[in-house]
N, C-alpha and C positions, 0 to 999 in steps of 0.2 A: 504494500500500500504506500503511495507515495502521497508528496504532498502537494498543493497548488497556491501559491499567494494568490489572493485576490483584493481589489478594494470595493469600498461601499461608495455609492454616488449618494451627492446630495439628497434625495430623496429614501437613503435607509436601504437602496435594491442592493445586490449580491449578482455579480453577473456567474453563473457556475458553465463553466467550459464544455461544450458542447460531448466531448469524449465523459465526460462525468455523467450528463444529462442522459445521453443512449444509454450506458449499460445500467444508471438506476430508479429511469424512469422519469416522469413531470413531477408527481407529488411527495411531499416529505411531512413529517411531523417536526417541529425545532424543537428541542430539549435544551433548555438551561440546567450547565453544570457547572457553579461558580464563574472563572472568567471565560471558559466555555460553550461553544455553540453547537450542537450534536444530530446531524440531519438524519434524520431515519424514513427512508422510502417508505412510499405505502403501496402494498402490491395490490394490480388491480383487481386479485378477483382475493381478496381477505379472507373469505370462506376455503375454498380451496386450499388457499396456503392451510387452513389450521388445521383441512383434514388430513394433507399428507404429513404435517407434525405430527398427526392423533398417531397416524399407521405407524413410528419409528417409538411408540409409550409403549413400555412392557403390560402385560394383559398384572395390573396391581390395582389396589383399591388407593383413591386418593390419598386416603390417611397411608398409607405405606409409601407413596411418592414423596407428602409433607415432610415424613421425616428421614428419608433420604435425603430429600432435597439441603433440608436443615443441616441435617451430620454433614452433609458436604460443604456446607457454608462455614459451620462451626471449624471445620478441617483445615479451608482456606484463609483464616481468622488467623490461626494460631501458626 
């Protein structure tokens, strides 16, 4: 992953470079993180994305993912 300077024009826009734009799309969500700005695509068909997620979840009950999930946070913590 590389990286792009860019500036902002009087008006607040962000021009983002055309090689940026094709591979991830028109839409974004902006996340503020401290002095950072964190663009996250938005796929067009959002559904779809979450059902091929669902197919790679082992066949477990929420609460068994929860705290998976947890123990691996706690892991990455320490």
């Amino acid at each position: 992953m590389g990286a792009t300077i860019v500036k902002m024009d009087k008006g607040g826009r962000i021009h983002i470079p055309t090689s940026l734009k094709d591979d991830l799309g028109p839409r974004f969500i902006i996340t503020r993180l401290g002095d950072k700005l964190i663009l996250t695509s938005i796929p067009e068909d959002p559904i779809k994305d979450l059902e091929e997620i669902g197919k790679s979840i082992p066949d477990k009950t929420l609460k068994e993912l929860r705290k998976e999930i947890l123990e691996e946070a706690y892991n990455d913590i320490r």
